[in-house]
Backbone as numpy.savetxt, mean C-alpha at the origin, in Angstrom:
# Nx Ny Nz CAx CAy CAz Cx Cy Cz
-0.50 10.53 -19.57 -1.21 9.99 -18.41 -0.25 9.90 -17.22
-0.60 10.54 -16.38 0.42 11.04 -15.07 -0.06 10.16 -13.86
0.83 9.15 -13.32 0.76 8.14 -12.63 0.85 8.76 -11.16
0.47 8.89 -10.12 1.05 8.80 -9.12 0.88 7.59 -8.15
1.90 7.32 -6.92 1.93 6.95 -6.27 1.80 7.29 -4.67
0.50 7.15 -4.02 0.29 7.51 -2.46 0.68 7.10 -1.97
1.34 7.32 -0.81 1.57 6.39 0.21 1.18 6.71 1.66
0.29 6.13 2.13 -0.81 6.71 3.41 0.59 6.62 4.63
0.87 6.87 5.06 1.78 7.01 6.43 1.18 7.82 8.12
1.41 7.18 9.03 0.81 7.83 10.39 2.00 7.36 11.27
1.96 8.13 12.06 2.61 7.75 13.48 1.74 6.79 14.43
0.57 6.97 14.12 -0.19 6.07 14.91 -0.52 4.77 14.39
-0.42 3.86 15.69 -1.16 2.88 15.37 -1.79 1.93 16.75
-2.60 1.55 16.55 -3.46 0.65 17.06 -2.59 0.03 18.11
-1.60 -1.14 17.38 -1.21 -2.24 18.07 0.18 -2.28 18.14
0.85 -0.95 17.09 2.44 -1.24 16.92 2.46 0.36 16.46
2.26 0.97 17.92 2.70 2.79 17.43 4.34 2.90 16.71
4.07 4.08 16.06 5.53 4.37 15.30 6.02 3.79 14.56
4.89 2.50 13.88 5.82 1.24 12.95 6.20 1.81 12.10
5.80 2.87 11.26 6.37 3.03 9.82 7.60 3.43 10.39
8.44 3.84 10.91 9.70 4.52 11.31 10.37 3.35 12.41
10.19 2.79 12.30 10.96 1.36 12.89 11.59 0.55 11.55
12.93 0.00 12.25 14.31 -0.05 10.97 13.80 -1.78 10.99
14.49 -1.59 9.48 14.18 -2.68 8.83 15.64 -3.05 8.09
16.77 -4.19 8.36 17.46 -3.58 7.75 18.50 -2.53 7.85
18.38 -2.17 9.08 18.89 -0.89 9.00 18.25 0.65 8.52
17.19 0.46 7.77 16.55 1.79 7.58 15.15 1.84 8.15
14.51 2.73 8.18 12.76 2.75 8.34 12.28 2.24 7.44
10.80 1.60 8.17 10.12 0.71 7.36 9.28 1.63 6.43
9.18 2.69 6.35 9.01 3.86 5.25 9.83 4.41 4.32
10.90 4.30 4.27 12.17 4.22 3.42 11.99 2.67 2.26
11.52 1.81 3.13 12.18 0.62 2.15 10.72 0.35 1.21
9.64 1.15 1.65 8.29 1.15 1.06 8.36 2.30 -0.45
9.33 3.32 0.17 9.36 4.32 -0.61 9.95 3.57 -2.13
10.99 3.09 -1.85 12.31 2.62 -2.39 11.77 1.64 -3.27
11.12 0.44 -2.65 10.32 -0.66 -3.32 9.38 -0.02 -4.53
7.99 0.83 -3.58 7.43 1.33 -4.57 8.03 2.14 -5.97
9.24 2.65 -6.00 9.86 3.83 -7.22 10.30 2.82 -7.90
10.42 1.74 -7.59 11.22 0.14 -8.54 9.77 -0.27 -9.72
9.25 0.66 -9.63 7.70 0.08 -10.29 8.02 1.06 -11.60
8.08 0.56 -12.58 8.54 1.57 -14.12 7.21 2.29 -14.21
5.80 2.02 -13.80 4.99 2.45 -14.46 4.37 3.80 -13.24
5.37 4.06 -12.55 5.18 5.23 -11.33 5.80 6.49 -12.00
5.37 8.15 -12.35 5.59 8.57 -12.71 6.08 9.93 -11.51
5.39 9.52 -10.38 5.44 10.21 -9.12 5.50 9.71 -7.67
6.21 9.53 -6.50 5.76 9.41 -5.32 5.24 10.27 -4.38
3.75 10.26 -3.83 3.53 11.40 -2.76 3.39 10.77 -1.32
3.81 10.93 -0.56 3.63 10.23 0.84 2.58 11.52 1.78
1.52 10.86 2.17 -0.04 11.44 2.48 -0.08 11.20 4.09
0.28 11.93 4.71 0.55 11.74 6.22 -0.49 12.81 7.08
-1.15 12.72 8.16 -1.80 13.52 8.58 -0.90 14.87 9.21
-2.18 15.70 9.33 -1.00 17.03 9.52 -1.34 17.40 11.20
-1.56 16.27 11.89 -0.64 16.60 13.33 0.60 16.70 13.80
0.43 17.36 15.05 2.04 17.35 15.03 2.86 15.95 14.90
2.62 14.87 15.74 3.32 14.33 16.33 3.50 13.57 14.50
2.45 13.72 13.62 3.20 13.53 12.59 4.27 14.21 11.53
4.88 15.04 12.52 6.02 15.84 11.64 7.30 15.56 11.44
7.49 14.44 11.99 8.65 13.37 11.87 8.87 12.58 11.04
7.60 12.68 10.25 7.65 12.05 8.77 7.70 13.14 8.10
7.10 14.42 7.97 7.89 15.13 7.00 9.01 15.12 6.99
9.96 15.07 7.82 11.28 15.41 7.98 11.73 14.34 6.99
11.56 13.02 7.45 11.55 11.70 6.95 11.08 11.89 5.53
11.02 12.64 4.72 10.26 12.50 3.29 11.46 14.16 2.80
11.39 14.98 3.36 12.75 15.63 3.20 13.74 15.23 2.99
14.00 14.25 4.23 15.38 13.64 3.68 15.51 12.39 2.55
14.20 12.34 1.92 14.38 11.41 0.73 14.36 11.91 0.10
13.74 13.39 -0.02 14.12 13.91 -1.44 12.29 13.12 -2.06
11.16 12.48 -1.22 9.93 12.52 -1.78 8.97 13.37 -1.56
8.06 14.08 -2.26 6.99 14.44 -1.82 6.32 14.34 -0.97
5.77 15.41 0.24 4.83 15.07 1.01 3.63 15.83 0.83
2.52 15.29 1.30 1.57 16.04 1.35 0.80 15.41 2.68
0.34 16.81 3.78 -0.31 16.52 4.98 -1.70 16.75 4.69
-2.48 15.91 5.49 -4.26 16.09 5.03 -4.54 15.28 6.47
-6.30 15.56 6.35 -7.20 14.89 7.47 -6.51 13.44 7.85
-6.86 13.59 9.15 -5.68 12.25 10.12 -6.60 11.07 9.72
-8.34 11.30 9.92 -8.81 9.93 10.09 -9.47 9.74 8.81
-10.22 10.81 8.24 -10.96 10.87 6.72 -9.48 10.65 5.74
-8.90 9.67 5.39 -8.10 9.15 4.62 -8.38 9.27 2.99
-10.12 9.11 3.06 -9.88 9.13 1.76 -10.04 10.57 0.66
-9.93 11.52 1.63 -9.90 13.37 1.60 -8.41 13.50 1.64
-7.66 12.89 2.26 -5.95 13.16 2.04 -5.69 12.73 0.77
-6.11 11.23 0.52 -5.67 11.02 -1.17 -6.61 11.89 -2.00
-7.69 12.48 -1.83 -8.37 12.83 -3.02 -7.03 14.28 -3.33
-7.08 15.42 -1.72 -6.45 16.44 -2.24 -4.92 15.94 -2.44
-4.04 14.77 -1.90 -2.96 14.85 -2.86 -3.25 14.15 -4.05
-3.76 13.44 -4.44 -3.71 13.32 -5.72 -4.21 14.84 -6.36
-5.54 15.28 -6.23 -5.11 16.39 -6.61 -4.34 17.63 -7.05
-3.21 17.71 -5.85 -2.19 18.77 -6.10 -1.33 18.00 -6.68
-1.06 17.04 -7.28 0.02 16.36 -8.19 -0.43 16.19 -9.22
-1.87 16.20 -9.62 -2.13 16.64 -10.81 -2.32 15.09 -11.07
-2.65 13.48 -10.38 -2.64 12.32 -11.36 -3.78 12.06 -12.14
-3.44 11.45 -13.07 -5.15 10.80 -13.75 -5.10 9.77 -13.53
-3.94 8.93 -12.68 -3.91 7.18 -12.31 -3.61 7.46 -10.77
-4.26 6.63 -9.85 -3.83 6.79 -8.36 -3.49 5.56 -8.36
-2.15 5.49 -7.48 -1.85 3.87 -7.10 -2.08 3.98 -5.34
-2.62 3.42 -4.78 -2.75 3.47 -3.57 -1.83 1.96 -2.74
-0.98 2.78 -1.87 0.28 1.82 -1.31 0.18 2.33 -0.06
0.53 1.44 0.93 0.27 1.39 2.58 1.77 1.49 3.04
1.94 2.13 4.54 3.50 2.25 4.49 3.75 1.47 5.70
2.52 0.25 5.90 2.93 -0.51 6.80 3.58 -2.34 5.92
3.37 -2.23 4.56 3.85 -3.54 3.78 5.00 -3.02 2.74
6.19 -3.48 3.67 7.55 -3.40 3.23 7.76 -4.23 2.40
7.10 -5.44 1.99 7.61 -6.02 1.07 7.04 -5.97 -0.21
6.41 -4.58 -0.07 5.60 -4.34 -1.46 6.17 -4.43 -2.83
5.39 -4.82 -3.61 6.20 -6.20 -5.23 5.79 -4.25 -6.22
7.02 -3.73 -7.03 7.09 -3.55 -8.14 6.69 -3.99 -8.98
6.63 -5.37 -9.55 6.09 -6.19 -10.32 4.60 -6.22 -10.02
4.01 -6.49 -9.24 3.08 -6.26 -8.78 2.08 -4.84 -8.97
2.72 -4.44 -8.75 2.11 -2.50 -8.72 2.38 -2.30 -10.14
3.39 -2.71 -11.05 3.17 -2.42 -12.66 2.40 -3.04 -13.18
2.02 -4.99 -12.86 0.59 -5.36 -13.50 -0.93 -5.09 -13.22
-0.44 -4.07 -12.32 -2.23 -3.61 -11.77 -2.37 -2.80 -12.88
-1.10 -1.69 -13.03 -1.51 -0.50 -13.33 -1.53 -0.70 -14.68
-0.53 -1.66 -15.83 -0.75 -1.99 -17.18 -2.59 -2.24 -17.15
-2.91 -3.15 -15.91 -4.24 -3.85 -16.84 -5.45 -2.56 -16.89
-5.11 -1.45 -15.76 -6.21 -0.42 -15.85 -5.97 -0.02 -16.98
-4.24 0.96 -17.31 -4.03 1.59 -18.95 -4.42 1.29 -20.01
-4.40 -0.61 -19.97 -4.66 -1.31 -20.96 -6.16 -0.65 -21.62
-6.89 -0.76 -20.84 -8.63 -0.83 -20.62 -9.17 0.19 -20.43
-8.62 1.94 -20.46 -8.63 2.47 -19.31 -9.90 3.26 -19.79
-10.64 2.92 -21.06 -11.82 3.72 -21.51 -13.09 2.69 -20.85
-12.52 1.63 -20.19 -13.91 0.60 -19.73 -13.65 0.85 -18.19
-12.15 0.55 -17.34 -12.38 -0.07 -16.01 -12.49 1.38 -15.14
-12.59 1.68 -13.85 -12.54 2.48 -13.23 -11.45 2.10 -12.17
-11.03 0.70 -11.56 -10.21 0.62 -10.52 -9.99 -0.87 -10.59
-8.16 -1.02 -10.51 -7.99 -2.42 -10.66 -7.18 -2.54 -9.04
-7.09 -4.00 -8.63 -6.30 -4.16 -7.57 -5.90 -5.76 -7.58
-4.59 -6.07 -6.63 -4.29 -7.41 -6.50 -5.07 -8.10 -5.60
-6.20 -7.72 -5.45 -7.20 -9.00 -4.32 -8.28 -8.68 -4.24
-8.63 -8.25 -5.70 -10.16 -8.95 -5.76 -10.55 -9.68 -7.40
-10.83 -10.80 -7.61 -12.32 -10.78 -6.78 -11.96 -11.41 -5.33
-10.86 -12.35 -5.48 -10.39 -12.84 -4.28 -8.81 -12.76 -4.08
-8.19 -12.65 -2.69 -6.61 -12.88 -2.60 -6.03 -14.05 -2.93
-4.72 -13.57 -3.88 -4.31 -14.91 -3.81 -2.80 -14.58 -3.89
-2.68 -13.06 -3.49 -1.23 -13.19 -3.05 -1.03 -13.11 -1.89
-0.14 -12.86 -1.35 0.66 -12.51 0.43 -0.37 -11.62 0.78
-0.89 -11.52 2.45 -1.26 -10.13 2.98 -0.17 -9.68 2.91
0.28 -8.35 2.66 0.92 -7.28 2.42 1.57 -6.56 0.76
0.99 -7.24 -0.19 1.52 -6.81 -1.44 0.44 -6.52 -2.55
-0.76 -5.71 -0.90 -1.66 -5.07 -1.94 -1.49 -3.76 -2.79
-2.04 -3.85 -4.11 -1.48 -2.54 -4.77 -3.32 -2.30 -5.57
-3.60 -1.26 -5.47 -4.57 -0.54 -6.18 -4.16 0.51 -7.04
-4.67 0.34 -8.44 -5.06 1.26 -8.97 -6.59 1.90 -9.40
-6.50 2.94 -9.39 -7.65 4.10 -9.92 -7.67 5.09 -10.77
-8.47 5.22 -11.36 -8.49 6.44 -12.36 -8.94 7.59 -11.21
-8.56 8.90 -11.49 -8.50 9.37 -10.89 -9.92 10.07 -10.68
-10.80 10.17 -11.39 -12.16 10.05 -12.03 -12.97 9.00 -10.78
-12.55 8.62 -10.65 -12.93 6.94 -10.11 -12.77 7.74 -8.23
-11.90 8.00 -8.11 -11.12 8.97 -6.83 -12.23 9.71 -6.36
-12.44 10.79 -7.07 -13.30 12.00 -7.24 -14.80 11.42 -6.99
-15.42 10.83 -7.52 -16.49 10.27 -7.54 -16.54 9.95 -5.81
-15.81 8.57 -5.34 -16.19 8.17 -3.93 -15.93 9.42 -2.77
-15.14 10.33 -3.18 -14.63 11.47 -2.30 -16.20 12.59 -2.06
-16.25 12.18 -3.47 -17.98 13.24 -3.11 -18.95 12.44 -2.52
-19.25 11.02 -2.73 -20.47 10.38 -2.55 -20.71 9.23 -1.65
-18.64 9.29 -0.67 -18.87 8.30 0.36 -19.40 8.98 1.58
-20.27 8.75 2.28 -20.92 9.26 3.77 -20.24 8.73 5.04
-19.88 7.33 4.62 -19.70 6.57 5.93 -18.49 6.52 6.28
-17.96 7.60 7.80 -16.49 7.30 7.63 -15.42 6.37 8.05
-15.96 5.12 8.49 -15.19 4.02 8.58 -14.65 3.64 6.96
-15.35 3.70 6.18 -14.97 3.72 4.73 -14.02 4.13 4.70
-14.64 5.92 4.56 -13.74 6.94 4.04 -12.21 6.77 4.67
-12.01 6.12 6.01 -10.54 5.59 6.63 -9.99 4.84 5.96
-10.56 3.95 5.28 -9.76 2.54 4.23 -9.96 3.02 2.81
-10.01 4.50 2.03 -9.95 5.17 1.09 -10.80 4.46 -0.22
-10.84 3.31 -0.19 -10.93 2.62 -1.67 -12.81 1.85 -1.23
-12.59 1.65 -0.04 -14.46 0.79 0.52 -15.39 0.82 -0.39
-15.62 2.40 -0.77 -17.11 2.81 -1.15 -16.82 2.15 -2.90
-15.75 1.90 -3.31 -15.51 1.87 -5.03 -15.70 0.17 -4.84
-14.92 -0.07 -3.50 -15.50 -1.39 -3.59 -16.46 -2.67 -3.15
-17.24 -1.59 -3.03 -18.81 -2.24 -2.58 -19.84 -1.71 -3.32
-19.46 -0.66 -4.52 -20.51 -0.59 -5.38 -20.27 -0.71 -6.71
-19.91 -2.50 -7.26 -19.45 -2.59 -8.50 -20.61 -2.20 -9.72
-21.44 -1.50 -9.38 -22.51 -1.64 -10.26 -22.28 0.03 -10.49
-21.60 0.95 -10.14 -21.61 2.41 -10.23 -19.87 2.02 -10.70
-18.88 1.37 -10.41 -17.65 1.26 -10.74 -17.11 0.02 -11.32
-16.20 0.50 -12.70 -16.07 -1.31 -13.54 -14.67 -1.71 -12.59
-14.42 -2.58 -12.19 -13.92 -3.48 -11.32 -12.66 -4.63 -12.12
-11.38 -4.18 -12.04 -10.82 -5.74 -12.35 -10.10 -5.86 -11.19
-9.29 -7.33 -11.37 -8.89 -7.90 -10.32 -7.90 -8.64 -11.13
-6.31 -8.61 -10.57 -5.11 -9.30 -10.61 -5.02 -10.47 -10.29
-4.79 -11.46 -10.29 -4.96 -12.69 -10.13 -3.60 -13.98 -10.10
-3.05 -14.28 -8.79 -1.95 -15.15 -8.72 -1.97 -16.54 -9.23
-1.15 -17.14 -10.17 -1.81 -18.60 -10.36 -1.85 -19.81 -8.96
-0.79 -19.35 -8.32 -1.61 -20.46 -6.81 -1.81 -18.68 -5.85
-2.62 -19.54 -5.29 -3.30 -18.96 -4.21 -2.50 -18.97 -2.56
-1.65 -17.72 -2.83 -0.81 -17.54 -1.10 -1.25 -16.90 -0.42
-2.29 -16.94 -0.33 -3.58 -15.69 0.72 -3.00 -15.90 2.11
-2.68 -17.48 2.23 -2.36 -17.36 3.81 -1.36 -17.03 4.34
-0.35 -16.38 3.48 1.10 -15.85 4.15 0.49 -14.54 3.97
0.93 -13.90 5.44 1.13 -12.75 5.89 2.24 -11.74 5.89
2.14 -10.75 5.20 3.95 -10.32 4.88 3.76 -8.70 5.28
2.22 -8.46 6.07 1.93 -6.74 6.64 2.74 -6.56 7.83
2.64 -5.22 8.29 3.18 -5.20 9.37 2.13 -4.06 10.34
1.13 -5.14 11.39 0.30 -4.52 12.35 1.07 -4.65 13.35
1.75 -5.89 14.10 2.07 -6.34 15.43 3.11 -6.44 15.54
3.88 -6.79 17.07 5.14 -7.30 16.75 5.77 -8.08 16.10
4.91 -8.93 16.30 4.86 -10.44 15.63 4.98 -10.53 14.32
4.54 -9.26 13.47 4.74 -9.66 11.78 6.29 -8.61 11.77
6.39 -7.77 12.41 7.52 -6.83 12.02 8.53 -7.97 12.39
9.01 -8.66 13.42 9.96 -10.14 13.79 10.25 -10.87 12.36
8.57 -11.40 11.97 8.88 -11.90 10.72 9.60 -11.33 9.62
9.16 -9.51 9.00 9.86 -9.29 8.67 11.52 -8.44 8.28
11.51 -8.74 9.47 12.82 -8.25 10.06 13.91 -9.75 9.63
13.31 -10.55 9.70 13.96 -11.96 9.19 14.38 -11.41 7.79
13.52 -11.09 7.15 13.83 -11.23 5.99 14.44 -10.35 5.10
14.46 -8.86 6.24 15.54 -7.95 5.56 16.67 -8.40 6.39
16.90 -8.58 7.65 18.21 -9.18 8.20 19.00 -9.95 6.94
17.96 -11.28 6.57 18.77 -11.98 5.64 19.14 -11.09 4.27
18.46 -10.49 3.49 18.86 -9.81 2.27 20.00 -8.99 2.43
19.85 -8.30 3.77 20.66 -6.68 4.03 20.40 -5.54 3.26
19.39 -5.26 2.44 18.92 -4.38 1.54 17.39 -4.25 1.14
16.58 -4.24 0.11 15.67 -3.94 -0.39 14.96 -4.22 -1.85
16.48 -4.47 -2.76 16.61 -4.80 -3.89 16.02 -6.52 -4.19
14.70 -6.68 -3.71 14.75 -8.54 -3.72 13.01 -8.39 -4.22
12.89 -9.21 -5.21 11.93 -9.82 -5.39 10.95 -10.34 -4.38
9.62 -10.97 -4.47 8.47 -11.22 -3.80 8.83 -12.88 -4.03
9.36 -13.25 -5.25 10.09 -14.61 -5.69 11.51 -15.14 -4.75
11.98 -13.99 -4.51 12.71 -14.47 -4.01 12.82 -14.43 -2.12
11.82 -13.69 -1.93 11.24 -14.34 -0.24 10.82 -15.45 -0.26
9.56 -15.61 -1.55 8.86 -17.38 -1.43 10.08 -18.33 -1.68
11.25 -18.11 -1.81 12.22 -19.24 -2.17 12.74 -19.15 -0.61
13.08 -17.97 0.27 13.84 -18.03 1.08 12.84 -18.58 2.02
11.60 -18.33 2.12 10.74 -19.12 2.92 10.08 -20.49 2.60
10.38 -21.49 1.46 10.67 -22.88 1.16 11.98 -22.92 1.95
13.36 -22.25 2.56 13.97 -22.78 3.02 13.90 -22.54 4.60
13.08 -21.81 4.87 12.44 -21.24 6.48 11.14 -21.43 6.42
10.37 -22.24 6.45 8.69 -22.71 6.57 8.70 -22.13 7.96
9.36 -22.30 9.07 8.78 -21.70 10.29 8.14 -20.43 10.52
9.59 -19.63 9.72 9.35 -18.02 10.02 7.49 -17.83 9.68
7.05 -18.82 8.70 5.82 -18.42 8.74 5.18 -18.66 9.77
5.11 -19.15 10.97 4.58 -19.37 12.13 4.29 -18.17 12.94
5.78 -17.16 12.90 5.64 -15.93 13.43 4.46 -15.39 13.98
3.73 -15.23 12.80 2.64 -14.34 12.81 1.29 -14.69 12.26
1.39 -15.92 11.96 0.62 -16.54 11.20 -0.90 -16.34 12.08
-0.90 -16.42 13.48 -1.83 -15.83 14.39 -2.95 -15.00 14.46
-1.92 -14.10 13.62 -2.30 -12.85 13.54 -3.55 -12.54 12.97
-4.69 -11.98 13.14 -5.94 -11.45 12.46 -6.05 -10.19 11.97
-6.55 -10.48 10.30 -6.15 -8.66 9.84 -7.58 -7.71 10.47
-7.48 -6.85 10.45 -8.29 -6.22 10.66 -9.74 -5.93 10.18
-11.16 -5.87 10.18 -11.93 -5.92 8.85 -12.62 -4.44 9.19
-13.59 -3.79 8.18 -14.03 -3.00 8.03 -15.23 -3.10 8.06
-16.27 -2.38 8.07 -17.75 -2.63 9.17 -18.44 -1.89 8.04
């Protein structure tokens, strides 16, 4: 069973153009996503899924020089880039990872993907926030069978969906079996994405303090019991919703 790992990447954005390639740390905030995500034992592949405009060819380069996989596909139909890279990598597990949440948990992305393997003749798609969040915004991790992939790629219509790749699987639990990861307290209200300035500040705090990448999701919630402010940063901030 051949795992891969996506990772959606753009030059564009909304409110904070060029974030994935803004240093964190010292490196791009696509580097330390890459890096985080391969810390996950149960990843058998990384593909980074970038649209194939130009002005996004600065991430190929950027995926060259890591030595990861790229694959270019449709800029706004997102969920046609993961269907054909997962495709050309051949997975039967999709993990779907964003390359705007740097502080994405390994730990995290291996208990999604154990509880689908576990099950994997019942569930179709597991993730860390549903039925409800109860970790950080930013340390969402999905898994899918790849079966599960294929299906919404043929039978989603609507393409505000098809932009947030996973919508259509998860608004029709009655065509797809559904689990959900579950934190024992509930930290829904820390924000750890990066849309604005305001959350990249925040976490720029927190690779400043580490100087690396190598850190637990445990060990931010400890460094932020000793910085309660930094959560103020961005705390503002409104995520985005889907229509």
């Amino acid at each position: 069973m051949k795992v891969v790992a996506v990772i959606q990447a753009r030059m564009g954005s909304t409110r904070l153009p060029g974030k994935v390639l803004m240093k964190l740390g010292g490196e791009p905030m696509l580097v330390r996503v890459v890096k985080r995500t391969a810390r996950a034992e149960v990843i058998d592949q990384i593909v980074v899924a970038v649209p194939d405009s130009d002005e996004n060819d600065v991430l190929v380069g950027q995926c060259e020089d890591m030595g990861v996989a790229c694959y270019r596909g449709a800029e706004d139909d997102v969920l046609n880039r993961y269907y054909r890279a997962s495709q050309e990598y051949e997975a039967d597990v999709v993990v779907r990872v964003t390359s705007d949440c740097p502080l994405i948990e390994p730990e995290i992305i291996n208990r999604v993907v154990v509880c689908l393997r576990e099950d994997f003749e019942q569930l179709d798609y597991v993730s860390s926030f549903i039925p409800r969040r109860t970790f950080p915004q930013g340390l969402d991790a999905e898994a899918m069978k790849f079966s599960a992939l294929e299906k919404a790629w043929l039978e989603d219509k609507n393409p505000a969906w098809r932009e947030h790749v996973t919508e259509y699987i998860l608004r029709n639990p009655l065509l797809f079996a559904l689990q959900g990861v579950i934190n024992d307290h509930d930290l829904s209200k820390m924000r750890w994405t990066v849309d604005t300035p305001e959350d990249l500040l925040f976490v720029r705090k927190i690779y400043d303090y580490f100087g690396q990448d190598n850190f637990s999701w445990y060990d931010v919630l400890d460094l932020l019991k000793e910085h309660p402010e930094w959560l103020e940063i961005n705390r503002h901030v409104q995520q985005k919703t889907v229509e």
